[in-house]
N, C-alpha and C positions, 0 to 999 in steps of 0.2 A: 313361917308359922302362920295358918290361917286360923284367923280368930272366930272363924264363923265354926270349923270344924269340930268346936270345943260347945256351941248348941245344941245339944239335944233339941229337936222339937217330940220327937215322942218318944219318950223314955222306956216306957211299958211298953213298946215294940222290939225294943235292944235286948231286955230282959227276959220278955219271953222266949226271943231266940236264944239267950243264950240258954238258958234252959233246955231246950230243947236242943240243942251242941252238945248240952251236957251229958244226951243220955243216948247221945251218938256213938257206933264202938268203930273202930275203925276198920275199913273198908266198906262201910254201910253205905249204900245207896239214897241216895238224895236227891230232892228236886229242889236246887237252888234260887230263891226268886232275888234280885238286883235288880230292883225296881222294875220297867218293864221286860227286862231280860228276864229269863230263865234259864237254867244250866240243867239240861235233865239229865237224871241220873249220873251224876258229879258222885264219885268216890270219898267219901269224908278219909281225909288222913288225921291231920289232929288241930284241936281247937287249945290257942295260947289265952286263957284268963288274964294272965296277965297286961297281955298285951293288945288285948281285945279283938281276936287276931283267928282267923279258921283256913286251914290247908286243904284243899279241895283239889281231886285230879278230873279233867274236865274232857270231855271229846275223848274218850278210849276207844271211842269204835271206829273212827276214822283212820288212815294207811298210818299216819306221822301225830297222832291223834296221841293223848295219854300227858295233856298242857297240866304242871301244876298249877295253881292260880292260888292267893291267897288275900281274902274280903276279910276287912273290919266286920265286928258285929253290927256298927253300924249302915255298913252297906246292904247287909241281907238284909231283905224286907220280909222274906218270909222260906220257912222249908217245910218240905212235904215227901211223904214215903212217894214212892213210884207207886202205882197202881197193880202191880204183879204184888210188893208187899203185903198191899194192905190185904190182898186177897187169896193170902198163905190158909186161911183155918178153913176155907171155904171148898178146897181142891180136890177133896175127897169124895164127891156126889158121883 
């Protein structure tokens, strides 16, 4: 058991992600940040509250591609739509 893993140093970074998990539906596309990694367009599957805990499918486009992975909230530092999302209202010009 690491005692260190039990610090939050920024607390209101865990919450706000979780938050934003929360309004996640599943199979929504995601840009997962894990400190300087990023996971683009990661498949949300489902995020455990309880356990502090989010299922992500990573690499689908790849031959053997389509890895589950699943990050603490405290691992993600940050998520963000893809940029094809955010520019759904706009497509019609």
């Amino acid at each position: 058991e690491d005692i260190m893993s039990n610090v939050h140093l920024d607390d209101g970074q865990s919450h706000h992600n979780q938050e934003k998990l929360a309004r996640l539906t599943k199979d929504m596309e995601v840009n997962v940040h894990v400190g300087e990694k990023i996971y683009y367009e990661a498949s949300f599957k489902e995020a455990n509250f309880e356990e502090e805990t989010a299922d992500f499918i990573i690499d689908r486009f790849y031959e053997h591609g389509g890895i589950k992975i699943t990050l603490s909230f405290d691992e993600i530092t940050d998520l963000d739509l893809p940029v094809s999302e955010k520019n759904i209202e706009g497509e019609d010009e």
